[in-house]
N, CA, C and O atoms as a CHARMM CRD file, in Angstrom:
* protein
*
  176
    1    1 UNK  N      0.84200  -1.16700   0.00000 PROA 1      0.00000
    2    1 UNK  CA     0.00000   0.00000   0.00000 PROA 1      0.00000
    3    1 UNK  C      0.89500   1.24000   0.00000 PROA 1      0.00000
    4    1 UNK  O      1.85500   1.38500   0.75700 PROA 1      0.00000
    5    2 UNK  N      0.50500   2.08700  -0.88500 PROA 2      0.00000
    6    2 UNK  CA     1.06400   3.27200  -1.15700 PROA 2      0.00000
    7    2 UNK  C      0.56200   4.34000  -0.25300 PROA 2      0.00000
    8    2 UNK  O     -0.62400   4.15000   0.01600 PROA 2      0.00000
    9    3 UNK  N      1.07800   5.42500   0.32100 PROA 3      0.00000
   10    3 UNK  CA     0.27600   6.65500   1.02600 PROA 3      0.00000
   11    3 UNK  C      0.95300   7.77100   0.59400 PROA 3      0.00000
   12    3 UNK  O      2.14900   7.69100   0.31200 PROA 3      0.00000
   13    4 UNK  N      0.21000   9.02300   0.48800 PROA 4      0.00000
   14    4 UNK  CA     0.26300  10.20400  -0.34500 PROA 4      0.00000
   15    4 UNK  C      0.74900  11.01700   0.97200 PROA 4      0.00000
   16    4 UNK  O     -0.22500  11.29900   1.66900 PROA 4      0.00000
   17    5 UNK  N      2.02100  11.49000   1.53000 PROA 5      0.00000
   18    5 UNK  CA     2.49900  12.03800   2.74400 PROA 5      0.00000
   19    5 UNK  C      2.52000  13.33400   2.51200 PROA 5      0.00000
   20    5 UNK  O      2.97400  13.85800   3.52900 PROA 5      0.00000
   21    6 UNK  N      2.24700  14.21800   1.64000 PROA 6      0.00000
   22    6 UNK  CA     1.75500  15.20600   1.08200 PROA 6      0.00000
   23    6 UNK  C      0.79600  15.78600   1.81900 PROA 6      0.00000
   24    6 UNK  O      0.99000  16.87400   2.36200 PROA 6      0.00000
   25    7 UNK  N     -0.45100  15.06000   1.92900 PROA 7      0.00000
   26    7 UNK  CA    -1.87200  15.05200   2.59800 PROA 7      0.00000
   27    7 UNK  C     -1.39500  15.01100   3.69600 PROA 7      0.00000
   28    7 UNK  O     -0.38900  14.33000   3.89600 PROA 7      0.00000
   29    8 UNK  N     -2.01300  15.75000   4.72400 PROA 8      0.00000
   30    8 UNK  CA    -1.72500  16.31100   6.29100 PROA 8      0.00000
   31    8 UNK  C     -2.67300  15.19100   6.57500 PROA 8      0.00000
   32    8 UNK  O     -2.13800  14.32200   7.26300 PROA 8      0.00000
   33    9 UNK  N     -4.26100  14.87400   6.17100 PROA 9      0.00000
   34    9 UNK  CA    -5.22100  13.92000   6.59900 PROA 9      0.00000
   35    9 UNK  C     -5.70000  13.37300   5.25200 PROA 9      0.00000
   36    9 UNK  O     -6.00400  14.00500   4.24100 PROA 9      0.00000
   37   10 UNK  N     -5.69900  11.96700   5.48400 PROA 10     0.00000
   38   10 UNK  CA    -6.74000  11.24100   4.50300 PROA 10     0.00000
   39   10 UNK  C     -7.66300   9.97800   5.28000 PROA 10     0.00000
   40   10 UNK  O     -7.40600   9.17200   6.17400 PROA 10     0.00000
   41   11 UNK  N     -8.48000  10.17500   4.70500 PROA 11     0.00000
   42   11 UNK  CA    -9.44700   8.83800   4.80600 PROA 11     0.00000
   43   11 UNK  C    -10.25300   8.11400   3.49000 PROA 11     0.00000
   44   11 UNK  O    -11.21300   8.60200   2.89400 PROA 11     0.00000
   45   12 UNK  N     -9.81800   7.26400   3.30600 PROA 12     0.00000
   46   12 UNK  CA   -10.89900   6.27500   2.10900 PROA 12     0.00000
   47   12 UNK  C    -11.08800   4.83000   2.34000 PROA 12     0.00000
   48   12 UNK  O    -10.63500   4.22700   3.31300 PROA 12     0.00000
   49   13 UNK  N    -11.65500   4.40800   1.56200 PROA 13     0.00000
   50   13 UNK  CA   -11.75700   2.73600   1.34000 PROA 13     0.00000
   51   13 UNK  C    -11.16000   1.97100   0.52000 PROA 13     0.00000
   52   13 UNK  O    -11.06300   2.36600  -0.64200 PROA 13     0.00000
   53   14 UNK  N    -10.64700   0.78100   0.86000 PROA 14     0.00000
   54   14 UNK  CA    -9.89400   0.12900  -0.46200 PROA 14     0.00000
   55   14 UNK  C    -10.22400  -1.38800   0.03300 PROA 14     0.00000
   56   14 UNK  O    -10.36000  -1.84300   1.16900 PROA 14     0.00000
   57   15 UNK  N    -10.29800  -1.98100  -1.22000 PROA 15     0.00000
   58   15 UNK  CA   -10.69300  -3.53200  -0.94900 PROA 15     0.00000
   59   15 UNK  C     -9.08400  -4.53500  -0.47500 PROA 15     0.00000
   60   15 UNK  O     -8.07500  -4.52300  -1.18000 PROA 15     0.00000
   61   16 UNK  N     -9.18400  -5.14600   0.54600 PROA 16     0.00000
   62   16 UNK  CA    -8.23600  -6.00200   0.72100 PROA 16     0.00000
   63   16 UNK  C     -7.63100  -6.97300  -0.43900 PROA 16     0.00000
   64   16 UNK  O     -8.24600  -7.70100  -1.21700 PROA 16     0.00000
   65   17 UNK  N     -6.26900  -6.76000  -0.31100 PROA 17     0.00000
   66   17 UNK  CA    -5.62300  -7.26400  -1.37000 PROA 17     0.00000
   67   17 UNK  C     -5.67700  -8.56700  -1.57700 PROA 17     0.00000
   68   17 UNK  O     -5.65900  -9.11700  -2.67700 PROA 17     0.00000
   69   18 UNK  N     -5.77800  -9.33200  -0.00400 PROA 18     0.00000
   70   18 UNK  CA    -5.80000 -10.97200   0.18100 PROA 18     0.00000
   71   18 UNK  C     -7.24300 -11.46100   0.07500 PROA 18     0.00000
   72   18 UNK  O     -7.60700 -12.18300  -0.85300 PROA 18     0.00000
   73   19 UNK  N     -8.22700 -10.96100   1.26100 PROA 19     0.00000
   74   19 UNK  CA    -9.88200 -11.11300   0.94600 PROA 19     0.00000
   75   19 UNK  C    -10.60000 -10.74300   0.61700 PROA 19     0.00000
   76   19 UNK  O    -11.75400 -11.05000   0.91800 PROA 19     0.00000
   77   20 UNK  N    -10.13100  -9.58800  -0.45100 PROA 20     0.00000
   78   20 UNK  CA   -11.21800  -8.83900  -1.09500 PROA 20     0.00000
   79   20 UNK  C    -12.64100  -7.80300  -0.47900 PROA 20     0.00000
   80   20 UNK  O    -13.45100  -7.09200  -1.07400 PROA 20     0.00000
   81   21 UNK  N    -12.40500  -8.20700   1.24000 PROA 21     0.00000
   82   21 UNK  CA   -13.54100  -7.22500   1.75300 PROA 21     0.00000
   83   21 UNK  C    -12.92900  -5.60700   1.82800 PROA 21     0.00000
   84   21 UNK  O    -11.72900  -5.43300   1.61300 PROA 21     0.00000
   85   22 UNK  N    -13.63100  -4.69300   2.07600 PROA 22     0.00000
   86   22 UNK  CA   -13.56200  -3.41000   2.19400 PROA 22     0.00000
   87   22 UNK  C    -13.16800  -3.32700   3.67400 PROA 22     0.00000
   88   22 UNK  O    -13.79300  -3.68900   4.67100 PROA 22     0.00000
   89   23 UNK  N    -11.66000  -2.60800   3.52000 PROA 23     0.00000
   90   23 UNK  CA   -10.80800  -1.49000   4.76300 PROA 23     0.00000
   91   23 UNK  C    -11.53900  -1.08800   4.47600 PROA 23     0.00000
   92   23 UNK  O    -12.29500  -1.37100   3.54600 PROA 23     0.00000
   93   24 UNK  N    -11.55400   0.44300   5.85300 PROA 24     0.00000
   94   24 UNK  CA   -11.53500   1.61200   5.86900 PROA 24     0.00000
   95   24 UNK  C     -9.48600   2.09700   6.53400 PROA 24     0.00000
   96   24 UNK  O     -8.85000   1.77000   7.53600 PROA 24     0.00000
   97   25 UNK  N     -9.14000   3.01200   5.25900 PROA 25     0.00000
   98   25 UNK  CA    -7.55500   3.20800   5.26400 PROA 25     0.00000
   99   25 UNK  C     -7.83100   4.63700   6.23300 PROA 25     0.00000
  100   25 UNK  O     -8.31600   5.58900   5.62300 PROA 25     0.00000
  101   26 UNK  N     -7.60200   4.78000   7.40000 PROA 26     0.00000
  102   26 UNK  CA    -6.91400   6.13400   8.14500 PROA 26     0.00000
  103   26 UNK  C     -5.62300   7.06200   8.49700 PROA 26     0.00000
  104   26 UNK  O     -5.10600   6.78200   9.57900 PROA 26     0.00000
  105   27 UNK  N     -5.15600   7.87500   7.93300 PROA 27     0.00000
  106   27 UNK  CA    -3.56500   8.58500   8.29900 PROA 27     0.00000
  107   27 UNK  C     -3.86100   9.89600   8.83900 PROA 27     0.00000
  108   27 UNK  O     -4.84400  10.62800   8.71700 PROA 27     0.00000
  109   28 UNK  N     -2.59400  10.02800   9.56500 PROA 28     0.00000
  110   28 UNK  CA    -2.39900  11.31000   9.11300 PROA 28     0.00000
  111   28 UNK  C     -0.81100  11.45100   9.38200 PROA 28     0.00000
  112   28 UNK  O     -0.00400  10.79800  10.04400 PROA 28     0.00000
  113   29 UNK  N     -0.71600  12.83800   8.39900 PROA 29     0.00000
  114   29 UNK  CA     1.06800  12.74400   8.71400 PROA 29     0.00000
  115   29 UNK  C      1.02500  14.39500   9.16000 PROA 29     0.00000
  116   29 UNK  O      0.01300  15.08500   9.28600 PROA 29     0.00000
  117   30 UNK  N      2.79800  14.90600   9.40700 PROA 30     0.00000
  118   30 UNK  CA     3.33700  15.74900   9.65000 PROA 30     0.00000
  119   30 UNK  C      4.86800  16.18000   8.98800 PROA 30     0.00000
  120   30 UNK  O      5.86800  15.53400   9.30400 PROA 30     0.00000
  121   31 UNK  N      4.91900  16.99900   8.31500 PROA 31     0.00000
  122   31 UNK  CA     6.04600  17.26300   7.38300 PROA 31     0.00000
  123   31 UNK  C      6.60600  16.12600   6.76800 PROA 31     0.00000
  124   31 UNK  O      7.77300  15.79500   6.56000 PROA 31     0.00000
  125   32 UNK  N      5.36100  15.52100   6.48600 PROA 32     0.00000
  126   32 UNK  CA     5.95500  14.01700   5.09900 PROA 32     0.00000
  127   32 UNK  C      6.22600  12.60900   6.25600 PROA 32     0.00000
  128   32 UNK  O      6.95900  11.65600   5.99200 PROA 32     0.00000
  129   33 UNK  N      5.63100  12.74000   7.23700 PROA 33     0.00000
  130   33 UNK  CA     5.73700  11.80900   7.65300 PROA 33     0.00000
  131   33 UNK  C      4.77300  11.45900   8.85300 PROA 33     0.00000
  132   33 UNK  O      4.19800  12.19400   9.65600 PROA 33     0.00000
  133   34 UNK  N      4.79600   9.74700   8.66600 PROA 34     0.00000
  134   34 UNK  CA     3.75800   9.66600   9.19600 PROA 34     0.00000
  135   34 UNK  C      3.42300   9.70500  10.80300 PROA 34     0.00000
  136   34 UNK  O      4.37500   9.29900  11.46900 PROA 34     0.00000
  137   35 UNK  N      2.55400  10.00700  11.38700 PROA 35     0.00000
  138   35 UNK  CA     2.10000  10.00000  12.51100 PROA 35     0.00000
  139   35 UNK  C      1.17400   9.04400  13.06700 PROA 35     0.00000
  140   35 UNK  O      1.40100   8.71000  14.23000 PROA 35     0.00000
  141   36 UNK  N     -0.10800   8.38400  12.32200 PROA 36     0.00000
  142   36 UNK  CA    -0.88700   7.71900  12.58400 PROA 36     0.00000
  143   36 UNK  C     -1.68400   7.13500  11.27400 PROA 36     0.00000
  144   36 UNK  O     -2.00600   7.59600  10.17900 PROA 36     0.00000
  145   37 UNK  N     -1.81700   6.02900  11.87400 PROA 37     0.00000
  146   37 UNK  CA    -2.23200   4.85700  10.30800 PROA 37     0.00000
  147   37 UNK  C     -3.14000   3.93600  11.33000 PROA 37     0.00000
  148   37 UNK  O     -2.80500   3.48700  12.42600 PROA 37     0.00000
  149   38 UNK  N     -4.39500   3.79500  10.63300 PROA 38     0.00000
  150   38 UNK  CA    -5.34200   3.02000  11.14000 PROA 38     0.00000
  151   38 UNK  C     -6.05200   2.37700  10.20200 PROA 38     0.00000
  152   38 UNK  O     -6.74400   3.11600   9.50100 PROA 38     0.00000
  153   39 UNK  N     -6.10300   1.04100   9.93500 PROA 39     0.00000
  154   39 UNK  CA    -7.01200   0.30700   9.29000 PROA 39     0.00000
  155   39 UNK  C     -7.57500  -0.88900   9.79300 PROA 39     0.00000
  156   39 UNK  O     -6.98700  -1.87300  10.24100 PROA 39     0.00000
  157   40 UNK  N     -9.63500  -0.53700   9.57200 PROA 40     0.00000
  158   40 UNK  CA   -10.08500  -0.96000   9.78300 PROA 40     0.00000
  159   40 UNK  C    -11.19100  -1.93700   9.04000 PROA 40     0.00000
  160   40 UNK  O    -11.35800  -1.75100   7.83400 PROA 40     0.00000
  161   41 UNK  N    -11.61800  -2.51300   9.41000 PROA 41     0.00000
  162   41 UNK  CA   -12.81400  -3.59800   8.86100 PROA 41     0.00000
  163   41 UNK  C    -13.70300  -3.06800   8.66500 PROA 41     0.00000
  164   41 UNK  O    -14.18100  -2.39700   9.58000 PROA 41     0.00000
  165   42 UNK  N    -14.53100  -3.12300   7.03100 PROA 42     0.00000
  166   42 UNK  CA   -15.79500  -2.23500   7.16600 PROA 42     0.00000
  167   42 UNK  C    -16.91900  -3.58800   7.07700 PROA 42     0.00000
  168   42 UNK  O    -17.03500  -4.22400   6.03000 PROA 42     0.00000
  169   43 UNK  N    -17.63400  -3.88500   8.19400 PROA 43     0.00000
  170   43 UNK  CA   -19.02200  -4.77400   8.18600 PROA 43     0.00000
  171   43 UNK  C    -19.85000  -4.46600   7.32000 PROA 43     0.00000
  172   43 UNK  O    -20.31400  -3.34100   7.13900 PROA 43     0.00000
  173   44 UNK  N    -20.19800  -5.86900   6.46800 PROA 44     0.00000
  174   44 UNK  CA   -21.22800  -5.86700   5.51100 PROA 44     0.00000
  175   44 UNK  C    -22.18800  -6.39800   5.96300 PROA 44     0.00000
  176   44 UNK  O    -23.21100  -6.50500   5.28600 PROA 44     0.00000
């Protein structure tokens, strides 16, 4: 997984690479780097 450290905050969705269900991808960084990364399970 790639992240855009550019972006101070992002949040989106991306389908798991291994089971195919939907993360939810959380960051945030500070002068290009990261601070906090959270990914979670989105229930279907």
């Amino acid at each position: 997984m790639l992240l855009d450290l550019s972006l101070v905050q992002e949040e989106y969705i991306e389908d798991c690479e291994v089971c195919c269900n939907p993360i939810q991808i959380i960051f945030t960084t500070a002068d290009q780097e990261l601070l906090e990364f959270r990914a979670e399970n989105i229930e279907q």
